[in-house]
VMD Tcl script that draws the C-alpha trace (Angstrom):
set ca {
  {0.91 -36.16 -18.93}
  {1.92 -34.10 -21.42}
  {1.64 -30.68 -19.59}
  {2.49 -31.85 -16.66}
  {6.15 -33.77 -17.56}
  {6.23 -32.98 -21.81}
  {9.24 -30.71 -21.80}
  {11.43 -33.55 -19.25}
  {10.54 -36.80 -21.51}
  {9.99 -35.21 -24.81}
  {13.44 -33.94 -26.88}
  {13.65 -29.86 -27.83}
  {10.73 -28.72 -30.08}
  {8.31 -31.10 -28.91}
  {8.45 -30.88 -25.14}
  {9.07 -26.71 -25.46}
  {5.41 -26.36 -25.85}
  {4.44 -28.26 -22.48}
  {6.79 -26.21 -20.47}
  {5.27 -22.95 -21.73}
  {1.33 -24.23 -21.47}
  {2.04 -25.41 -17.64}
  {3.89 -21.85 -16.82}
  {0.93 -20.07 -18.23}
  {-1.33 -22.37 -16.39}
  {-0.01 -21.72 -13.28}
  {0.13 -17.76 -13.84}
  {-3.28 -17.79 -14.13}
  {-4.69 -19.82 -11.49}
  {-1.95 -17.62 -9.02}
  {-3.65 -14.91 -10.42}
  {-7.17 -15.82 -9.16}
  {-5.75 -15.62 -5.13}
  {-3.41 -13.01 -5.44}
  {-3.85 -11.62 -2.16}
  {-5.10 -14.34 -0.14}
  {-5.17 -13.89 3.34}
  {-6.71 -16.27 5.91}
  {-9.72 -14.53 7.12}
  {-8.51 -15.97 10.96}
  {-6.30 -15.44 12.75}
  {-5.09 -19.07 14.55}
  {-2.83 -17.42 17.22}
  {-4.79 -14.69 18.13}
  {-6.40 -15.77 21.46}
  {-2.64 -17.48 22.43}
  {-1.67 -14.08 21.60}
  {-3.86 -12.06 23.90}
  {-3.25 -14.69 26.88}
  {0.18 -14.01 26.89}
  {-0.45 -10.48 26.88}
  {-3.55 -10.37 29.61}
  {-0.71 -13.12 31.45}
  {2.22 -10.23 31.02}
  {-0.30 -7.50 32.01}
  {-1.06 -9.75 35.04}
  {2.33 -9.66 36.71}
}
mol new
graphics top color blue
foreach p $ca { graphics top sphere $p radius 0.5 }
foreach p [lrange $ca 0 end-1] q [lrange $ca 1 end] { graphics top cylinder $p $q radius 0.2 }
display resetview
């Protein structure tokens, strides 16, 4: 509770600490998945229907 809303509840000095632990926290599990991309690709076969349909005509 402390991390997560310290720095909202807590007055100055005391809740400071919280805000800074949580923004560090989060830095560093973002920086496990920087580049994260979905290895599929959902629209691809709506994708190449339209095209083989546009082809088509």
């Amino acid at each position: 509770m402390y991390i997560a809303i310290g720095d909202k509840v807590l007055p100055g000095a005391i809740g400071a600490p919280s805000r800074q632990i949580r923004e560090t926290a989060n830095g560093a599990l973002l920086s496990l998945f920087p580049d994260w991309q979905p290895k599929t690709n959902p629209y691809g076969r709506t994708e190449r229907a339209i095209d083989q349909e546009n082809q088509g005509r």
